[in-house]
C-alpha atoms as one frame of an Amber mdcrd trajectory, in Angstrom:
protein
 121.858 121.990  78.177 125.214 123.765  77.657 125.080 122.620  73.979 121.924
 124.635  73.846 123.629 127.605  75.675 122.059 127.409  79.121 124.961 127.334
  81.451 125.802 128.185  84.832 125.298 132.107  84.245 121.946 131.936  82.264
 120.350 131.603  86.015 123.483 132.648  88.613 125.067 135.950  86.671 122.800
 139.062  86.503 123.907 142.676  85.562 123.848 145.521  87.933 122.880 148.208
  85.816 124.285 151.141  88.384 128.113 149.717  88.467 127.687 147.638  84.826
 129.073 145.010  86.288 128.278 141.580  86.488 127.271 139.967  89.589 126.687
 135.816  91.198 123.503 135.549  92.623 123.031 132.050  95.158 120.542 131.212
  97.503 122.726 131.789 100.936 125.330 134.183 100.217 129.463 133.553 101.477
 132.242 135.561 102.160 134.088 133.206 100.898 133.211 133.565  97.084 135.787
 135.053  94.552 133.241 137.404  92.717 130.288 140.057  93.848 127.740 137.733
  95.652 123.728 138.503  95.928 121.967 136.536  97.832 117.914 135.690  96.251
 116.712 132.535  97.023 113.240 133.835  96.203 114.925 135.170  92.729 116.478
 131.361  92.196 113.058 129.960  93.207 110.985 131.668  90.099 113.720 131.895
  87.260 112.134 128.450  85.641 109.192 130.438  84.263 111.263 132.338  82.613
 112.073 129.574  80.202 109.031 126.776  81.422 106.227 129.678  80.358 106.948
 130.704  76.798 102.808 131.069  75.970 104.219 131.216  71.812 107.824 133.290
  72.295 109.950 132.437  69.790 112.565 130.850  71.483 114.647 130.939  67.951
 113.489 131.214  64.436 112.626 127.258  64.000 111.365 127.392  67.706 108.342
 128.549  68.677 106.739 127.237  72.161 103.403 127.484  73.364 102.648 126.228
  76.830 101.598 127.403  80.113 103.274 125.175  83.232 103.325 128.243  85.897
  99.447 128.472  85.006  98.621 124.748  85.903 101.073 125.239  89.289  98.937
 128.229  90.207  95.672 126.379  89.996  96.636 123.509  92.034  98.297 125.345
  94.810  95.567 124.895  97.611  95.508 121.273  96.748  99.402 120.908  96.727
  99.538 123.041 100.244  97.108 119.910 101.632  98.690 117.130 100.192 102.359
 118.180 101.124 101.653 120.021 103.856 103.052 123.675 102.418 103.463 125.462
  99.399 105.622 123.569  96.482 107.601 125.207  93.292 109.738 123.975  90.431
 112.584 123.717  92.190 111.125 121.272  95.776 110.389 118.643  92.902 112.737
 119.083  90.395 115.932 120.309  92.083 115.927 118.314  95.333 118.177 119.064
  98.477 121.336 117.316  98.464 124.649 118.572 101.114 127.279 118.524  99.299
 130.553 120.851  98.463 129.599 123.821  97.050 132.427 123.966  94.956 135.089
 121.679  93.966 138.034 124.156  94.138 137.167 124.697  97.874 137.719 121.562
  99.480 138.376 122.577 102.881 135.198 124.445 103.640 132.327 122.522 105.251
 129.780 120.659 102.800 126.054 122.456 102.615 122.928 122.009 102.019 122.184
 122.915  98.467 120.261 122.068  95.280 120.626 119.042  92.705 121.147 120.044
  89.443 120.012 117.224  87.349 116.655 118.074  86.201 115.341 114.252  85.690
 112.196 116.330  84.879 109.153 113.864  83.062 111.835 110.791  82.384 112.352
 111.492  78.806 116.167 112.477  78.505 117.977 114.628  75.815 120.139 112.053
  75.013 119.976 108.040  74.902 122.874 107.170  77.170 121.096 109.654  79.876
 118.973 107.101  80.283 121.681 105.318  82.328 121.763 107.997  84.718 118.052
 108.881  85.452 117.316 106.622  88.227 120.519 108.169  90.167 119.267 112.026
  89.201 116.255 111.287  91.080 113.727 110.772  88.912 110.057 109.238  89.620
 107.004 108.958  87.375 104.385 111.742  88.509 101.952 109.161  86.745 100.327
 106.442  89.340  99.074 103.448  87.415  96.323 100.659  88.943  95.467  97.813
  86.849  92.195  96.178  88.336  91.498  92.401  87.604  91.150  91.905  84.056
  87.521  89.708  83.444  86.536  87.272  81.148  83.415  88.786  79.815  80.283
  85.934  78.048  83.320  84.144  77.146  83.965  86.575  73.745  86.127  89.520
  75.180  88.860  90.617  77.916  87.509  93.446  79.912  90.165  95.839  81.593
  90.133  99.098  83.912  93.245 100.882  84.289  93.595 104.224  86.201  96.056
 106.707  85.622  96.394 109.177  88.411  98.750 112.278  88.394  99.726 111.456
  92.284 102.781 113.524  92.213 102.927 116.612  89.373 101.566 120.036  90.579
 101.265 120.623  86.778  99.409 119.086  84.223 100.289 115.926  83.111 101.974
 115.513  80.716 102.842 119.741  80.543 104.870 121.530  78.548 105.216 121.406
  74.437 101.706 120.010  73.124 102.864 117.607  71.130 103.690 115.503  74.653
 101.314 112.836  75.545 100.796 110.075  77.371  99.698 106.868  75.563  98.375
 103.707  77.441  98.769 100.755  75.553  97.384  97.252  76.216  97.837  94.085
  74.316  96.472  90.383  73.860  98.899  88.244  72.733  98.461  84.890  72.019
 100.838  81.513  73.366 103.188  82.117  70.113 103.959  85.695  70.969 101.673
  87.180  68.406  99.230  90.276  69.027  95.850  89.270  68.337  93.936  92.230
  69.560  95.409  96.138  70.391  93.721  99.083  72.247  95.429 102.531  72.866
  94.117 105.537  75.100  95.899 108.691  74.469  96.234 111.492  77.093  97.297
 115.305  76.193  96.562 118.210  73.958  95.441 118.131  70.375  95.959 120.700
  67.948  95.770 122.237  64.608  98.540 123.956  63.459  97.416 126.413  60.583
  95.979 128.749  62.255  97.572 127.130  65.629  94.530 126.478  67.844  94.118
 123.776  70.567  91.084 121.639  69.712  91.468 118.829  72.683  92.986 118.651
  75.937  92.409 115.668  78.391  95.492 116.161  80.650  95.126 115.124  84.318
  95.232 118.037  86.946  97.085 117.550  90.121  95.480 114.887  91.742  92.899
 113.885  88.490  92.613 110.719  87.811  91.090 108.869  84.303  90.131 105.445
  84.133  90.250 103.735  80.748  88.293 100.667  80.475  89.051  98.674  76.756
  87.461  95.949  75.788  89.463  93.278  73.987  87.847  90.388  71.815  88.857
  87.016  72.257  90.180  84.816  69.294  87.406  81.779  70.126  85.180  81.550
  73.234  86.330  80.690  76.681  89.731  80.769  78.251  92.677  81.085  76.560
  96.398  81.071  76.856  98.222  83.824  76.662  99.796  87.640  77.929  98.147
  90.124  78.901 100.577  93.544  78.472  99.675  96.734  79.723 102.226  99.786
  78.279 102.652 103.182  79.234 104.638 105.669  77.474 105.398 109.450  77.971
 106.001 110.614  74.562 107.805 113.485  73.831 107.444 113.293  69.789 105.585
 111.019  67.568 106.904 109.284  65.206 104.710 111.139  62.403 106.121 114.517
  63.782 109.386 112.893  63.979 109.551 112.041  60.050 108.432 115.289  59.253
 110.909 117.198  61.270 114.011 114.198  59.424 112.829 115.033  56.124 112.378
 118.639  55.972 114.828 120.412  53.968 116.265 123.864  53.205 115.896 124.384
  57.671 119.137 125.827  58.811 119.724 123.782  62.031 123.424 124.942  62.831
 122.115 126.317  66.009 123.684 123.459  67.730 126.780 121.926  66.750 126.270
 119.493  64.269 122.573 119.894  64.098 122.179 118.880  61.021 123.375 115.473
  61.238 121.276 115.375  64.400 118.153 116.462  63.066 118.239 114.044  60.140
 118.590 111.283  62.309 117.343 111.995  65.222 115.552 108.726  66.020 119.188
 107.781  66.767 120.296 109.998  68.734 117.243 111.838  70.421 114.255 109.719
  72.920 111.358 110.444  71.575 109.396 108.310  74.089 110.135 106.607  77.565
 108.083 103.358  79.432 107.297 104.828  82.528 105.193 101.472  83.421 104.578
  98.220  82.277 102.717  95.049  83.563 102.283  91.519  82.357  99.721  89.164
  83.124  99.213  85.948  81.981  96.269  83.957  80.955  93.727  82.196  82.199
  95.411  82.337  85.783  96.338  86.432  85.679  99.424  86.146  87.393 100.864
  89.385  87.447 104.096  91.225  86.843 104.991  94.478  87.134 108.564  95.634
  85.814 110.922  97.714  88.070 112.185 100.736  87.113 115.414  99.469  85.842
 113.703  96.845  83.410 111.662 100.116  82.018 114.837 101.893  81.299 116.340
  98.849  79.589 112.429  98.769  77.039 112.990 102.668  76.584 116.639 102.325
  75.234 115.646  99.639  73.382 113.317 101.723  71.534 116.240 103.236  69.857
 117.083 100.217  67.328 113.070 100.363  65.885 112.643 101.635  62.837 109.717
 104.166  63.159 106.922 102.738  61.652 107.644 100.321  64.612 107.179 102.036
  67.055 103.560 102.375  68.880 103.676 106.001  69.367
């Protein structure tokens, strides 16, 4: 985030436009800080829709964001005051209380109870190797996946229900930039290994971008829940031998958006330090996808497991070394 210029001030430092000068605002105040202290908590509590509710500002001239997360919270607040038991913002979920020093060059005053500042957010990071640190920031899927027995249907075809719930996001899910979506995968793969039937269920906006307009949107509201029931055909009647794999994926970018973006020229990306080389190869350096669940199931006896949350951060990295045209999203 500091590469991108949001730092410590972009939410803390404000100006006060009687003195003209600069001021810390925090959520409890101390005579013990070195500079002019305000203390907002309510201030602190709505700053993320400054940024998280763009609705098309042009955040820079290659940047133009259209999305509307304060909207969604707003719609769902009765039914987040029921289910938690009191109003909820961006901050209970996404900046959780910690106690801990509020700052390191003040050792000897007592620890507090304060904010994290990690922003684990939907679980796709900025960078690969934050991926090793997303568990500890907190993070947990807002998605709740059920996969019901799978059935053997007049011998010819494997029938599935899965339900995807959003148990935990007071926003839509996914929100944010449309080109986010979920995307349920499930697979039939044979004894060998090899896929012999494929079925995908996509969940998110669609849209067409000249003029921009938003032609398709099946997110899940706060507490929605979809249930996708494919139908995969069998190789020969009966039985068989085999996996079962049920996928899910938050997807940031697509790999079709993603070539587009690597391959356009004549864009001047020096916003960010070394932005070009980062842009033209960004499946490298930048997630475009994590595996927020997975399941396997084997055949005929539908023994069933479901990976931890470890083993899907170990499938998302791995997604790194595929070449595009690889990968399922």
């Amino acid at each position: 985030m500091q590469k991108e210029g949001i730092t410590c001030a972009t939410c803390h430092v404000r100006l006060d436009k009687e003195t003209g000068k600069s001021y810390v605002i925090g959520p409890k105040g101390s005579k013990n800080a070195p500079h002019p202290l305000k203390q907002d908590r309510e201030f602190l509590h709505n700053l993320c829709q400054r940024c998280h509710n763009p609705q098309g500002e042009a955040i820079t001239p290659n940047l133009i964001c259209w999305f509307e997360t304060t909207k969604e919270v707003t719609e769902a607040a009765q039914e987040i005051i029921e289910k938690f038991g009191g109003p909820q913002d961006c901050v209970t979920c996404h900046m959780p209380e910690t106690e801990r020093l509020v700052a390191d060059a003040y050792p000897q005053l007592p620890a507090k109870k304060t904010r994290q500042h990690h922003w684990a957010g939907s679980g796709v990071p900025k960078w690969y190797d934050g991926f090793d640190t997303l568990l500890d920031r907190g993070y947990h899927p807002g998605l709740k996946v059920s996969v019901a027995q799978p059935v053997f249907h007049q011998k010819d075809s494997l029938h599935l229900a899965i339900t995807m719930k959003n148990e935990r996001a007071g926003h839509y899910l996914p929100t944010g930039d449309p080109e986010r979506f979920i995307l349920a995968v499930v697979k039939l793969l044979d004894s060998s290994g090899a896929v012999i039937a494929r079925d995908s269920y996509r969940i998110g906006q669609t849209w067409l971008w000249s003029p921009a307009r938003k032609i398709a949107d099946n997110r899940l509201k706060f507490g929605e829940s979809v249930t996708w029931q494919p139908r995969l055909p069998l190789p020969q009647r009966g039985a068989m031998k085999g996996t079962l794999v049920v996928t899910i994926y938050h997807v940031r970018l697509s790999s079709k958006s993603a070539e587009h973006i690597m391959s356009a020229r004549n864009v001047n990306e020096r916003y960010l330090e070394n932005g070009d080389e980062l842009v033209r190869n960004a499946d490298k350096y930048y997630p475009f996808a994590a595996v927020i669940y997975q399941e396997k199931i084997k055949l005929p006896g539908f023994q069933r497991t479901v990976l931890s949350p470890q083993e899907l951060i170990e499938l998302s990295k791995a997604e790194r070394d595929k070449p595009l045209d690889e990968r399922e999203y």
